[in-house]
PyMOL Python script that loads the backbone (N, CA, C, O; Angstrom):
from pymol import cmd

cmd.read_pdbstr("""\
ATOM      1  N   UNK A   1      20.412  -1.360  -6.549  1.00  0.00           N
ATOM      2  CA  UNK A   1      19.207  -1.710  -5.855  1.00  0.00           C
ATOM      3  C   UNK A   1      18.771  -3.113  -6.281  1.00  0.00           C
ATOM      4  O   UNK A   1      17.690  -3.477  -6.745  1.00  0.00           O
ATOM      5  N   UNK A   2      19.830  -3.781  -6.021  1.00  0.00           N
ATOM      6  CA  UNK A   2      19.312  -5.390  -6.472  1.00  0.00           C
ATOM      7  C   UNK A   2      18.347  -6.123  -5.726  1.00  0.00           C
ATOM      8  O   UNK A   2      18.643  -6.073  -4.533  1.00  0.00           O
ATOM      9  N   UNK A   3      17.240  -6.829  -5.954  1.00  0.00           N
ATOM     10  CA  UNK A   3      16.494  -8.147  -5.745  1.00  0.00           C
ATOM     11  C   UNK A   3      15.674  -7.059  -4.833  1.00  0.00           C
ATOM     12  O   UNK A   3      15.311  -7.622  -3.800  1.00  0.00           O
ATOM     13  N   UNK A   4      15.176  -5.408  -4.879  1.00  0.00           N
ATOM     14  CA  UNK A   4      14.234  -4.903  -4.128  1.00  0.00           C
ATOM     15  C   UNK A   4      12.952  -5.606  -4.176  1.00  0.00           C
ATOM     16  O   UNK A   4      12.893  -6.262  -5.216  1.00  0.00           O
ATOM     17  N   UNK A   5      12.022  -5.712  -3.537  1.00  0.00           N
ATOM     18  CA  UNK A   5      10.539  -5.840  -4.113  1.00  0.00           C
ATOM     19  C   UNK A   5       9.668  -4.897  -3.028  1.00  0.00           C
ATOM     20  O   UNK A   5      10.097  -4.270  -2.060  1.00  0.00           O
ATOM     21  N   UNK A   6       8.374  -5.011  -3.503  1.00  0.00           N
ATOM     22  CA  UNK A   6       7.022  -4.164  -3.359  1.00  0.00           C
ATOM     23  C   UNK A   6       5.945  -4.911  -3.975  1.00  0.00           C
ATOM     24  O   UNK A   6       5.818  -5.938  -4.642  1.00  0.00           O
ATOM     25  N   UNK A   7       5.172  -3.933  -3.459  1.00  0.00           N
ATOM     26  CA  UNK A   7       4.096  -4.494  -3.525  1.00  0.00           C
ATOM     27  C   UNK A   7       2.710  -3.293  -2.834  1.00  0.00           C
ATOM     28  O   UNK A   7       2.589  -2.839  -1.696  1.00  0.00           O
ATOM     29  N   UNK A   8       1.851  -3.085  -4.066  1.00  0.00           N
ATOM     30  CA  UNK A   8       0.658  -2.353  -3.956  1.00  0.00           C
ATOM     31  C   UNK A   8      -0.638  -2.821  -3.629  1.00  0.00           C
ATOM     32  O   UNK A   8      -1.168  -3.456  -4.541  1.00  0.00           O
ATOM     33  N   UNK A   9      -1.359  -2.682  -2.505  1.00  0.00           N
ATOM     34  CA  UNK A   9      -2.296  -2.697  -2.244  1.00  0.00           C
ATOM     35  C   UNK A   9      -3.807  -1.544  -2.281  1.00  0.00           C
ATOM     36  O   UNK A   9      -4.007  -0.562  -1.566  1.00  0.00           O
ATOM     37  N   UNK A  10      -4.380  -1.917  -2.997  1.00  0.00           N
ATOM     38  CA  UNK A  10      -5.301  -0.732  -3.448  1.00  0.00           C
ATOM     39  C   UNK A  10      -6.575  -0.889  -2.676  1.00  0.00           C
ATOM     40  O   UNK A  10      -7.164  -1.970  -2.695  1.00  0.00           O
ATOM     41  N   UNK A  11      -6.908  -0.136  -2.179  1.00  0.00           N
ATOM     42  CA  UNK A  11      -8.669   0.218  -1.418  1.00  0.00           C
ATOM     43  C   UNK A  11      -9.435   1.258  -2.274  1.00  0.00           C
ATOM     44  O   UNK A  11      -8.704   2.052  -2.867  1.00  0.00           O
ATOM     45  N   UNK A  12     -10.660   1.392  -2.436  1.00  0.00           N
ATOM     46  CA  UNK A  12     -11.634   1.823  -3.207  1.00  0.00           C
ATOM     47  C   UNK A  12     -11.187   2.451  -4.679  1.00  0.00           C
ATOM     48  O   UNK A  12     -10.452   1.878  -5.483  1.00  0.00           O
ATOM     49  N   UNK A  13     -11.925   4.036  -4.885  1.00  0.00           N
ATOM     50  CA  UNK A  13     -12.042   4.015  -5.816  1.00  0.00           C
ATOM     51  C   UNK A  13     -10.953   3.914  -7.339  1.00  0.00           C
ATOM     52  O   UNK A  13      -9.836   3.399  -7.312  1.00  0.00           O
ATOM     53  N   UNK A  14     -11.698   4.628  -8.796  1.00  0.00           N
ATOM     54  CA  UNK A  14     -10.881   4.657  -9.407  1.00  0.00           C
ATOM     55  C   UNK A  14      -9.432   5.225  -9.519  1.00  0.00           C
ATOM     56  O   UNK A  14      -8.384   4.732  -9.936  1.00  0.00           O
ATOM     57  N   UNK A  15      -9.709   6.276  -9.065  1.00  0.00           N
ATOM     58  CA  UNK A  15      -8.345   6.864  -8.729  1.00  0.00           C
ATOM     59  C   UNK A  15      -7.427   6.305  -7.882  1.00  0.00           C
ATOM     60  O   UNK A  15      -6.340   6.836  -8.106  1.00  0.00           O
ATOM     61  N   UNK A  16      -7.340   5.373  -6.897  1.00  0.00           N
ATOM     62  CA  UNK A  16      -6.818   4.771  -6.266  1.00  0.00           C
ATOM     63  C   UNK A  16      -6.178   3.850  -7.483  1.00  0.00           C
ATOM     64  O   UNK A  16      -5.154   4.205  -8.068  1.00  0.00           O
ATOM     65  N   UNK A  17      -6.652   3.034  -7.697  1.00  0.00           N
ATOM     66  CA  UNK A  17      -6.724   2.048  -9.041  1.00  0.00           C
ATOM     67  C   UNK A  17      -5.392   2.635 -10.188  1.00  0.00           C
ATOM     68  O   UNK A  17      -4.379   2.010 -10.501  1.00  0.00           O
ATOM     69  N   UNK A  18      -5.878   4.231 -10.715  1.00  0.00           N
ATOM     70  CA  UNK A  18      -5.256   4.444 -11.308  1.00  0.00           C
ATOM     71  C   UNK A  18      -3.735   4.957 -10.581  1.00  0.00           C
ATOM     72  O   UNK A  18      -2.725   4.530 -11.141  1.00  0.00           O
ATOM     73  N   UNK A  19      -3.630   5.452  -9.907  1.00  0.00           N
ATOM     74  CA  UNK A  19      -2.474   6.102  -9.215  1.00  0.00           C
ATOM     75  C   UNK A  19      -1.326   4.688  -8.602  1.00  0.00           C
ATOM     76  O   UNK A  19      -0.101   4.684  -8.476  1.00  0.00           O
ATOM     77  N   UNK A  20      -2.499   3.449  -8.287  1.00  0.00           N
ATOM     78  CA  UNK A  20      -1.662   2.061  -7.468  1.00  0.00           C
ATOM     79  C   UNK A  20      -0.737   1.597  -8.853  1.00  0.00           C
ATOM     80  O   UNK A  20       0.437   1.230  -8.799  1.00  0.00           O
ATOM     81  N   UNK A  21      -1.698   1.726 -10.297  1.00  0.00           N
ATOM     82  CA  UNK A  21      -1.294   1.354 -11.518  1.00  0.00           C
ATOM     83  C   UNK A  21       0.344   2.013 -11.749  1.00  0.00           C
ATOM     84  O   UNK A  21       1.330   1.320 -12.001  1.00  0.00           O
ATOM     85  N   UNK A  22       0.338   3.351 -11.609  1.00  0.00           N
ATOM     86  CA  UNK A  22       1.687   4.218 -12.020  1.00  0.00           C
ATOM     87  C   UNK A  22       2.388   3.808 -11.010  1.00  0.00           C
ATOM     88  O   UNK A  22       3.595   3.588 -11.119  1.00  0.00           O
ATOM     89  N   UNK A  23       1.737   3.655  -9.914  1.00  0.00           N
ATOM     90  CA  UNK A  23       3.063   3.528  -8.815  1.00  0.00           C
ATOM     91  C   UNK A  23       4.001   2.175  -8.870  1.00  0.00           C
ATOM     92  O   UNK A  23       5.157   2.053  -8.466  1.00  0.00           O
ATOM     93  N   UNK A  24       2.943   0.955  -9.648  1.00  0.00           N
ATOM     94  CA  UNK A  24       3.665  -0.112 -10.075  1.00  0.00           C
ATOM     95  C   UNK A  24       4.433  -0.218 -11.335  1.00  0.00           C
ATOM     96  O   UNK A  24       5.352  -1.021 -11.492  1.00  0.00           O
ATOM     97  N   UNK A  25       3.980   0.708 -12.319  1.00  0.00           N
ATOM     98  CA  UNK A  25       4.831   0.633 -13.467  1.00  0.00           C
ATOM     99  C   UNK A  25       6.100   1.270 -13.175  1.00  0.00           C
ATOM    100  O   UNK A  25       7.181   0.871 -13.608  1.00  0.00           O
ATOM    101  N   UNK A  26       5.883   2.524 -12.240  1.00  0.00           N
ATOM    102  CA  UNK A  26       7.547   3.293 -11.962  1.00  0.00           C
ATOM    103  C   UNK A  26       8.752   2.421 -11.181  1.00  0.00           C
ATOM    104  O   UNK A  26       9.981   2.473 -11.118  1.00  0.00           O
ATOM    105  N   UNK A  27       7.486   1.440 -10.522  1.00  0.00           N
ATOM    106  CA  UNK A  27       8.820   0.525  -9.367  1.00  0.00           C
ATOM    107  C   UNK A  27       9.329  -0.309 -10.150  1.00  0.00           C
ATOM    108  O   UNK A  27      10.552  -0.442 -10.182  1.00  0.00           O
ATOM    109  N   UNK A  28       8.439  -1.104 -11.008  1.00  0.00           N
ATOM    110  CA  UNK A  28       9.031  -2.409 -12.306  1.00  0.00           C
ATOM    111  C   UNK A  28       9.996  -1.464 -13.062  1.00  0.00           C
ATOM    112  O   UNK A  28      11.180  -1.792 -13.142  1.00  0.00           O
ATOM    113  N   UNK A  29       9.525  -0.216 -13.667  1.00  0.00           N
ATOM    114  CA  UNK A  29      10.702   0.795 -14.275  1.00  0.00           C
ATOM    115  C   UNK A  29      11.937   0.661 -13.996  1.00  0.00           C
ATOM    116  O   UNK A  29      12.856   0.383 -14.766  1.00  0.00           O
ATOM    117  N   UNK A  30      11.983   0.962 -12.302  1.00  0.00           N
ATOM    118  CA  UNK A  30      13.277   0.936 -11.713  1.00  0.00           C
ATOM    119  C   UNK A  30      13.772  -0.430 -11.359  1.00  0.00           C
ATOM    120  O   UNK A  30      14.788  -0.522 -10.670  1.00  0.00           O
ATOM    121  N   UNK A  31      13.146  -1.493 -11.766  1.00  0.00           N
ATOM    122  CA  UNK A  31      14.279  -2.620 -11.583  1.00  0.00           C
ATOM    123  C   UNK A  31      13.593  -3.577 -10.292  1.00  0.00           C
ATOM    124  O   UNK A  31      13.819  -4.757 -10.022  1.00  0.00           O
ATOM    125  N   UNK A  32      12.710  -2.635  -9.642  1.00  0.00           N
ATOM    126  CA  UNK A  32      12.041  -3.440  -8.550  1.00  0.00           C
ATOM    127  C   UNK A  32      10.845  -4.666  -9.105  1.00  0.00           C
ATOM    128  O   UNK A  32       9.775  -4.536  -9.700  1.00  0.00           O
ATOM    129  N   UNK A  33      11.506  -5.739  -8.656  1.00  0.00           N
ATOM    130  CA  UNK A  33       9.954  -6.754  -8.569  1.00  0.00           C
ATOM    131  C   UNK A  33       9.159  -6.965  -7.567  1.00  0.00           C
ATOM    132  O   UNK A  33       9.353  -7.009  -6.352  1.00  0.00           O
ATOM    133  N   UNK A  34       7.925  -7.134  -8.444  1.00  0.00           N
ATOM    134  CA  UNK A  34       6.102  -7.032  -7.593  1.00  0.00           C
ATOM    135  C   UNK A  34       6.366  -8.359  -7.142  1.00  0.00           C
ATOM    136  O   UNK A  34       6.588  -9.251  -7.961  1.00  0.00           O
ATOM    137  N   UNK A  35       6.362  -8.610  -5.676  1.00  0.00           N
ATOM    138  CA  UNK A  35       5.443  -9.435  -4.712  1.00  0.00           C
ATOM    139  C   UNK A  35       4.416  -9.666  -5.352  1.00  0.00           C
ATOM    140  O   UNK A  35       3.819  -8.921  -6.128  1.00  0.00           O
ATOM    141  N   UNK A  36       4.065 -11.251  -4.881  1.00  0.00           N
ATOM    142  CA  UNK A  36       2.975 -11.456  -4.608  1.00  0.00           C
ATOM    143  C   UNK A  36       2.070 -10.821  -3.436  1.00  0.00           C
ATOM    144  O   UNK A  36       2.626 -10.389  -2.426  1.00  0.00           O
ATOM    145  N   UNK A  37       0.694 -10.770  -3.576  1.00  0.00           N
ATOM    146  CA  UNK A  37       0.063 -10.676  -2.275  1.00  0.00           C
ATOM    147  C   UNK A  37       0.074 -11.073  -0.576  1.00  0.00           C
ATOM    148  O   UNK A  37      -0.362 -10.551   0.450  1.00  0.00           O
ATOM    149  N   UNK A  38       0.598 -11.923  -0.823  1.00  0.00           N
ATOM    150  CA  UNK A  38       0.444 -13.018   0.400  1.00  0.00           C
ATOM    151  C   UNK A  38       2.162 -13.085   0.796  1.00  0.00           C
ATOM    152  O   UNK A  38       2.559 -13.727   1.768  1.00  0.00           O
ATOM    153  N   UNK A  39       3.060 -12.341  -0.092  1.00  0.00           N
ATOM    154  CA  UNK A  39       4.684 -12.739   0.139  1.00  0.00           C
ATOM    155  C   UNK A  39       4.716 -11.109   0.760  1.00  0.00           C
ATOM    156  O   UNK A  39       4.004 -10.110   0.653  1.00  0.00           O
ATOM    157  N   UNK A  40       6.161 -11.537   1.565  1.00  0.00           N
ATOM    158  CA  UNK A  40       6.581 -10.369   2.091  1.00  0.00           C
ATOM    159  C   UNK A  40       7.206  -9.633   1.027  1.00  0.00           C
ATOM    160  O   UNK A  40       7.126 -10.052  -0.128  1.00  0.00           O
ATOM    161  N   UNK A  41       8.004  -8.259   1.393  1.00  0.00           N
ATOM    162  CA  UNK A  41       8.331  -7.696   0.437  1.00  0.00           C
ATOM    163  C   UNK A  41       8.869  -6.469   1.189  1.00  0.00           C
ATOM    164  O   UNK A  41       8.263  -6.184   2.223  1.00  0.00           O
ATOM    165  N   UNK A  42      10.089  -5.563   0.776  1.00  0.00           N
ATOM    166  CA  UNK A  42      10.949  -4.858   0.878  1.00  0.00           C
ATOM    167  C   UNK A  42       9.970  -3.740   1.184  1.00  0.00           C
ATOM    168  O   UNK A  42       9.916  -3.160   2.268  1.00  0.00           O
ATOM    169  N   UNK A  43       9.066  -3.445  -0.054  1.00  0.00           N
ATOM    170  CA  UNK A  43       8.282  -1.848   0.473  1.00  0.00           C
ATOM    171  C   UNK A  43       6.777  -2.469   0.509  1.00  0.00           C
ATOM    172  O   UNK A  43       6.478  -3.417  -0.218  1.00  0.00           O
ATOM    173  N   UNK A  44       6.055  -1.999   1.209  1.00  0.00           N
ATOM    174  CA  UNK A  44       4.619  -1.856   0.609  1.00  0.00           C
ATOM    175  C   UNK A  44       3.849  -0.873   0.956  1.00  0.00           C
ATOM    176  O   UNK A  44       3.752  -0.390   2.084  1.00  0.00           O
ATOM    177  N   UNK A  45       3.049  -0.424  -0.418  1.00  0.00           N
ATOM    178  CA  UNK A  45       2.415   0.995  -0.468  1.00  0.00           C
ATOM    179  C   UNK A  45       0.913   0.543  -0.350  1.00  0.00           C
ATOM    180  O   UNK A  45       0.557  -0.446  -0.992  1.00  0.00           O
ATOM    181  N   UNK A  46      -0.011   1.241   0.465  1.00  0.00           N
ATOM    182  CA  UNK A  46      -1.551   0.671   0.794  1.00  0.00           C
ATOM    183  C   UNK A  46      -2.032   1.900   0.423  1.00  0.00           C
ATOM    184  O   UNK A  46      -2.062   2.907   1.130  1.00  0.00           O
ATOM    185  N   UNK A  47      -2.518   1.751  -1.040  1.00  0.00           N
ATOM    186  CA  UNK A  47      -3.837   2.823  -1.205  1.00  0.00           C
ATOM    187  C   UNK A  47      -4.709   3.150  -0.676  1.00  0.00           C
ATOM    188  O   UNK A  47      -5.691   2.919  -1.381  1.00  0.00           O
ATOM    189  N   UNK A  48      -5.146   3.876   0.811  1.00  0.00           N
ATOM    190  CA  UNK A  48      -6.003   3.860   1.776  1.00  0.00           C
ATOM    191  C   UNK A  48      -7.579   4.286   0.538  1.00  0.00           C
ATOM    192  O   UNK A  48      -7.733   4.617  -0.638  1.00  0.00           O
ATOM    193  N   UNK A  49      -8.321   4.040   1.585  1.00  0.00           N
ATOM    194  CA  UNK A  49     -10.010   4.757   1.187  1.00  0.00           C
ATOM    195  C   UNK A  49     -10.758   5.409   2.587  1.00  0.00           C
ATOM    196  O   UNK A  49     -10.845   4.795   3.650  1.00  0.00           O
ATOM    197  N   UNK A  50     -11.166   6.492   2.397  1.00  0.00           N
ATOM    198  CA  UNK A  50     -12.070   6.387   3.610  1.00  0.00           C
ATOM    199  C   UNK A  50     -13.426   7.507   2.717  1.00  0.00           C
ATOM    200  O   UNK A  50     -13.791   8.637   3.042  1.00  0.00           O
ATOM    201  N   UNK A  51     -13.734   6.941   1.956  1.00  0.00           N
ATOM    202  CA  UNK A  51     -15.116   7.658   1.690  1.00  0.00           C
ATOM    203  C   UNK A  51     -16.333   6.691   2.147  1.00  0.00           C
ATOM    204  O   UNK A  51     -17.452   7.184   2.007  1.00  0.00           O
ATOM    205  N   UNK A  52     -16.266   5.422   2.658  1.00  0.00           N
ATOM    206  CA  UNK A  52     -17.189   4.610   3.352  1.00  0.00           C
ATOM    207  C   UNK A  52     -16.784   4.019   4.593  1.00  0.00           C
ATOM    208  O   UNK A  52     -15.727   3.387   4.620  1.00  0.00           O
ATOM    209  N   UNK A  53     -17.477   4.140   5.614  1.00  0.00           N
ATOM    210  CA  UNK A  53     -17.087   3.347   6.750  1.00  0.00           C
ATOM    211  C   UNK A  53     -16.122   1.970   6.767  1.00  0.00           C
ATOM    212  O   UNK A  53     -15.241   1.771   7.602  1.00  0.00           O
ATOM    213  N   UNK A  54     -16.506   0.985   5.572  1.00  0.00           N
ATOM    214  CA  UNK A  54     -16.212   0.060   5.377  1.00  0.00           C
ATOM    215  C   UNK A  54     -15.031   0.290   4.744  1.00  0.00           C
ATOM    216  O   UNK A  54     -14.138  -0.519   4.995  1.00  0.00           O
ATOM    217  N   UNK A  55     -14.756   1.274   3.906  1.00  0.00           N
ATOM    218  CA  UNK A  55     -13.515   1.581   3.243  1.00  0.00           C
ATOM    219  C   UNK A  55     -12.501   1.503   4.026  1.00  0.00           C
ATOM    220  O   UNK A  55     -11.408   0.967   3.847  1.00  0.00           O
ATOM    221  N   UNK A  56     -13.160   2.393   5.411  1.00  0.00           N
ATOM    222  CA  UNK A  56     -11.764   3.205   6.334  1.00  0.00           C
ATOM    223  C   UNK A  56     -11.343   1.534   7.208  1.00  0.00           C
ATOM    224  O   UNK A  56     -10.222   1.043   7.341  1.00  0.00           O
ATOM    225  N   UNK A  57     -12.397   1.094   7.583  1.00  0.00           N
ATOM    226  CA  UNK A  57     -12.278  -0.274   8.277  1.00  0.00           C
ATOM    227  C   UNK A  57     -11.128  -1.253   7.051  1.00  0.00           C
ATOM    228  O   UNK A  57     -10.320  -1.986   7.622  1.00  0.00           O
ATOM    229  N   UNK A  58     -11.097  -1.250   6.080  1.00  0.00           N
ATOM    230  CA  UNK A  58     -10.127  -2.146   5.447  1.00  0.00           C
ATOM    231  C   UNK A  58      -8.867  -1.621   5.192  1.00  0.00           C
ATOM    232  O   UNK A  58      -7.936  -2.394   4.964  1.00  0.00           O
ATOM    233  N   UNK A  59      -8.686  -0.315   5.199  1.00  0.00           N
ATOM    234  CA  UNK A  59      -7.478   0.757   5.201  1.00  0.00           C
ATOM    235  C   UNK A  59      -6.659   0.272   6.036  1.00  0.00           C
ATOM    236  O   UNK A  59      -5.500  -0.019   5.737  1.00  0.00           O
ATOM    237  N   UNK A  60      -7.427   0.051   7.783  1.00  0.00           N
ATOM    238  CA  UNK A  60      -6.970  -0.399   9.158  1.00  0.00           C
ATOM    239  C   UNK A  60      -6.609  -1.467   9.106  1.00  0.00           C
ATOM    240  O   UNK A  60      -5.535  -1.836   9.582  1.00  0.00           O
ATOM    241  N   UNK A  61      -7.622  -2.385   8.374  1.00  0.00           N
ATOM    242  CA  UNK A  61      -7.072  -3.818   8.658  1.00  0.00           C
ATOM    243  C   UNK A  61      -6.082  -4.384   7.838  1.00  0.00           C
ATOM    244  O   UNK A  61      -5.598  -5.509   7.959  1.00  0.00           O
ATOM    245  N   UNK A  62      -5.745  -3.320   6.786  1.00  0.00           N
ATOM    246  CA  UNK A  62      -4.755  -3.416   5.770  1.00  0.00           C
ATOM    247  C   UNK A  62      -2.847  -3.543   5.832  1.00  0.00           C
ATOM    248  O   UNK A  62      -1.972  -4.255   5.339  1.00  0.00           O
ATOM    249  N   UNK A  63      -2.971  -2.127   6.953  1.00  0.00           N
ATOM    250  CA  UNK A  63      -1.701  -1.560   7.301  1.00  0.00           C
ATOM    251  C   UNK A  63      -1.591  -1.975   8.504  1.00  0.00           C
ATOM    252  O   UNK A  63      -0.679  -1.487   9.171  1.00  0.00           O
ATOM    253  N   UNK A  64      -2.340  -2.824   9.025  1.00  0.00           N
ATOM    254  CA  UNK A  64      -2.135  -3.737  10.159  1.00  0.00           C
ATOM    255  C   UNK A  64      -1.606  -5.253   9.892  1.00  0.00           C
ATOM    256  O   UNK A  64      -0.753  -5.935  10.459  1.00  0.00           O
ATOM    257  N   UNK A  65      -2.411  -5.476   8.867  1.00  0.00           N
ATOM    258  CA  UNK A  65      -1.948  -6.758   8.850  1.00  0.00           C
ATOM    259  C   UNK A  65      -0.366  -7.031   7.885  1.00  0.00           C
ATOM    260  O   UNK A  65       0.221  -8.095   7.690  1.00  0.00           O
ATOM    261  N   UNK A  66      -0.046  -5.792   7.470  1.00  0.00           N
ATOM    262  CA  UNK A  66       0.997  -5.615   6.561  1.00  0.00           C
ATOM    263  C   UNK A  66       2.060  -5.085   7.380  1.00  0.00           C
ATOM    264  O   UNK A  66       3.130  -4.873   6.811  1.00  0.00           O
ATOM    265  N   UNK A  67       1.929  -4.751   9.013  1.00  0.00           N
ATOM    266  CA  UNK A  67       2.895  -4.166   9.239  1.00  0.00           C
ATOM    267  C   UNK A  67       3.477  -5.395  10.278  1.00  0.00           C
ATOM    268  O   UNK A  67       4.627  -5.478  10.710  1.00  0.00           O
ATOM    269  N   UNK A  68       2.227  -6.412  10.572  1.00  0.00           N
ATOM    270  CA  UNK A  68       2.366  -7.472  11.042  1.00  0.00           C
ATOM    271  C   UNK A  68       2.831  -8.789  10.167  1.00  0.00           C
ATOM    272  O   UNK A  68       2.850  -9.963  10.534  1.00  0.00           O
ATOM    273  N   UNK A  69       3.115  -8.358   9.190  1.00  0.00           N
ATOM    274  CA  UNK A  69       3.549  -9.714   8.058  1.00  0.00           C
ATOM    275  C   UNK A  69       4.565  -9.342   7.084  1.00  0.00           C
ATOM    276  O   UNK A  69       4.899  -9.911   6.046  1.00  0.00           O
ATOM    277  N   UNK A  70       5.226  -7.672   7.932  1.00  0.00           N
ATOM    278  CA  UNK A  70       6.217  -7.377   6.775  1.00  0.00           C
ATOM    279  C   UNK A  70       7.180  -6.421   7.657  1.00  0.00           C
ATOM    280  O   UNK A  70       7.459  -5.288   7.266  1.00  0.00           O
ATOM    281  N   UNK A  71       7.815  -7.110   9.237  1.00  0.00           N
ATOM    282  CA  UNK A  71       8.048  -6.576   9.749  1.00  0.00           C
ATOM    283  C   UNK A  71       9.467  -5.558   9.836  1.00  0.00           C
ATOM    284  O   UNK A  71       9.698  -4.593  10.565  1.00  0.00           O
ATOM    285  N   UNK A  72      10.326  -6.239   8.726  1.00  0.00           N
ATOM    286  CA  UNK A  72      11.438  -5.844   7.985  1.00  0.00           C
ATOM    287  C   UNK A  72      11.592  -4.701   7.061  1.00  0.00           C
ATOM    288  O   UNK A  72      12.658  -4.164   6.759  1.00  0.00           O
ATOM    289  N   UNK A  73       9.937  -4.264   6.482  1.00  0.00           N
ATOM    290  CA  UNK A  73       9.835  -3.640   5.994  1.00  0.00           C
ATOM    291  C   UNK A  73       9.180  -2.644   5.701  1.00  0.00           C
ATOM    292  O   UNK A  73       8.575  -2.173   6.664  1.00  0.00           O
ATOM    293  N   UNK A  74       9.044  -2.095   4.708  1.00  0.00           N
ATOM    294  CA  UNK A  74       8.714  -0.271   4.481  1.00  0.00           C
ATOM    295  C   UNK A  74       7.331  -0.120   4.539  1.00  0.00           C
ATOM    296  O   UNK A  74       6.824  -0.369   3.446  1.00  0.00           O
ATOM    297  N   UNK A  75       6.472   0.215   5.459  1.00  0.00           N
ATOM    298  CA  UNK A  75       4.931   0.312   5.008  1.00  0.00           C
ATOM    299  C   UNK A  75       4.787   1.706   4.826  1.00  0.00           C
ATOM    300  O   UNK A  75       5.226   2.476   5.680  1.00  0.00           O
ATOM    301  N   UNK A  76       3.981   2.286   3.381  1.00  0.00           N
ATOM    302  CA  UNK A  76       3.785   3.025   3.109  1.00  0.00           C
ATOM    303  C   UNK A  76       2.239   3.515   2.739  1.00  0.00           C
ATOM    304  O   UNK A  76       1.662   3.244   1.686  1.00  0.00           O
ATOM    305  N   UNK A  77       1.739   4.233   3.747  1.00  0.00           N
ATOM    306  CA  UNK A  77       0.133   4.825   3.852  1.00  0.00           C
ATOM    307  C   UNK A  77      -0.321   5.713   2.779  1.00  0.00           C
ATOM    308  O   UNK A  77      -0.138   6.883   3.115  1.00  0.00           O
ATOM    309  N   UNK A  78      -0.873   5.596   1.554  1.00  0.00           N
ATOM    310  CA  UNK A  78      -1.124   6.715   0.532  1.00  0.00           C
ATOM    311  C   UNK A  78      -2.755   6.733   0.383  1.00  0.00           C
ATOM    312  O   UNK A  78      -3.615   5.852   0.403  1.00  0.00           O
ATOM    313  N   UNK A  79      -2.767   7.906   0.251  1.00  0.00           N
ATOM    314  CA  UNK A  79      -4.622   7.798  -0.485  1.00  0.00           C
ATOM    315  C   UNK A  79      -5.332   8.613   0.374  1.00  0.00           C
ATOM    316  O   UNK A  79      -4.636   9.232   1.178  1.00  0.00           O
ATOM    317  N   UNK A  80      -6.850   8.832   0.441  1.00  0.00           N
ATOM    318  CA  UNK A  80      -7.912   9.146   0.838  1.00  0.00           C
ATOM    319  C   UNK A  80      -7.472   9.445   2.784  1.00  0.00           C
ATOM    320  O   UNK A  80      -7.105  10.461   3.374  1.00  0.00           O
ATOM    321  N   UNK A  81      -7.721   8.130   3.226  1.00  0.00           N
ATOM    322  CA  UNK A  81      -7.305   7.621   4.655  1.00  0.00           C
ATOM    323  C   UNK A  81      -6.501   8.391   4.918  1.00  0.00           C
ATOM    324  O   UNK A  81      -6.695   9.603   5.003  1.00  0.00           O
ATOM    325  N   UNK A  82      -5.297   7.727   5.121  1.00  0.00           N
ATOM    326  CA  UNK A  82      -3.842   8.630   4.990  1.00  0.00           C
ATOM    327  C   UNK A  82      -3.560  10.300   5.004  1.00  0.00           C
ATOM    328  O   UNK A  82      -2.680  10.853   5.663  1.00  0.00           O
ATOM    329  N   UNK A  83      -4.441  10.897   4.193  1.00  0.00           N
ATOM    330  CA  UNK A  83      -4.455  12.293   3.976  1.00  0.00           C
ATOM    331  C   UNK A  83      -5.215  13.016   5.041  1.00  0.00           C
ATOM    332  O   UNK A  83      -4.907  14.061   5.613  1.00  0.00           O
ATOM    333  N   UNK A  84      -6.493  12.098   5.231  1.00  0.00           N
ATOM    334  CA  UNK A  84      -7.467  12.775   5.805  1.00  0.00           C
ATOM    335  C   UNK A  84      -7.174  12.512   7.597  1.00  0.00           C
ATOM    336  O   UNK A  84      -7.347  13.497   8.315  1.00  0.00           O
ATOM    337  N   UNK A  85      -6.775  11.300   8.202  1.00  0.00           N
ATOM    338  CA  UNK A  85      -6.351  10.842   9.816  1.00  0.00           C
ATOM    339  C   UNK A  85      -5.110  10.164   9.187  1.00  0.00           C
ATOM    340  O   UNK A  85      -5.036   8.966   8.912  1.00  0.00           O
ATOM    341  N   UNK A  86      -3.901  11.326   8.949  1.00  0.00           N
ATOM    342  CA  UNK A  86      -2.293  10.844   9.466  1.00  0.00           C
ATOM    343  C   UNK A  86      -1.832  10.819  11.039  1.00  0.00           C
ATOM    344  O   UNK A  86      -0.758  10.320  11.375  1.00  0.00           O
ATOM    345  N   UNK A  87      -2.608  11.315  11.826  1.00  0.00           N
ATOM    346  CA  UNK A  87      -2.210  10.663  13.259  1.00  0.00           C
ATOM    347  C   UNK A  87      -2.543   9.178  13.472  1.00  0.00           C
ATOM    348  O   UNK A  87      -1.620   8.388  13.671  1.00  0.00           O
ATOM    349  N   UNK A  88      -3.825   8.760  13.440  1.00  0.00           N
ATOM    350  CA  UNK A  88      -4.195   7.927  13.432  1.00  0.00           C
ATOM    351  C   UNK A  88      -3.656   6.442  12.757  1.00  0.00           C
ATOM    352  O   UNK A  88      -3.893   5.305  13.165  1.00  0.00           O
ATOM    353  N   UNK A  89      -2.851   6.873  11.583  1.00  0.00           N
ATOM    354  CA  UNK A  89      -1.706   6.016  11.143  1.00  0.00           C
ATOM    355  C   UNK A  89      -0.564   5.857  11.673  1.00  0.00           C
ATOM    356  O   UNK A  89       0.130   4.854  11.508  1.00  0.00           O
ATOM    357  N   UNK A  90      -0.266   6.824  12.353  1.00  0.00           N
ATOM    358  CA  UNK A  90       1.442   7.101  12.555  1.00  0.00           C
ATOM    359  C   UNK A  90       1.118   6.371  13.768  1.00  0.00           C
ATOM    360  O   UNK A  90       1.998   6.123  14.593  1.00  0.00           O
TER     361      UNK A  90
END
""", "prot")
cmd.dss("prot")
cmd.show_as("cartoon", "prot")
cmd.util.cbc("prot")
cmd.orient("prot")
């Protein structure tokens, strides 16, 4: 799995925070390097939120603008959002 990369994007709370944290130490584990923000990248995982209006609104504008700037690659919906409107993602 040479020269993979990723890259985590986190929305609200702590738990998000903590769970975006493990999900980056297991990918560096395996050999994968973290993207920058702004660089494309092989996978990317978006810690959704939707416990505030504003949350769910950046969830959207998240996995939009990531699926529009990373078209090669893996977008992956986790969290709050995600769990609660998986149609609405898919």
């Amino acid at each position: 799995m040479a020269n993979k990369s990723f890259k985590v994007i986190t929305l609200g709370c702590k738990v998000n925070q903590y769970e975006s944290a493990y999900l980056k130490e297991r990918l560096a584990g395996a050999g994968w390097s973290q993207a920058g923000r702004e660089e494309t990248s092989d996978v990317v995982i978006i810690n959704t939120c939707i416990v505030t209006q504003k949350a769910a609104h950046q969830s959207r504008q998240a996995i939009r603008k990531e699926i529009r700037e990373n078209p090669g690659g893996y977008i992956a919906a986790v969290g709050c959002y995600a769990q609660a409107l998986p149609k609405e993602i898919s």
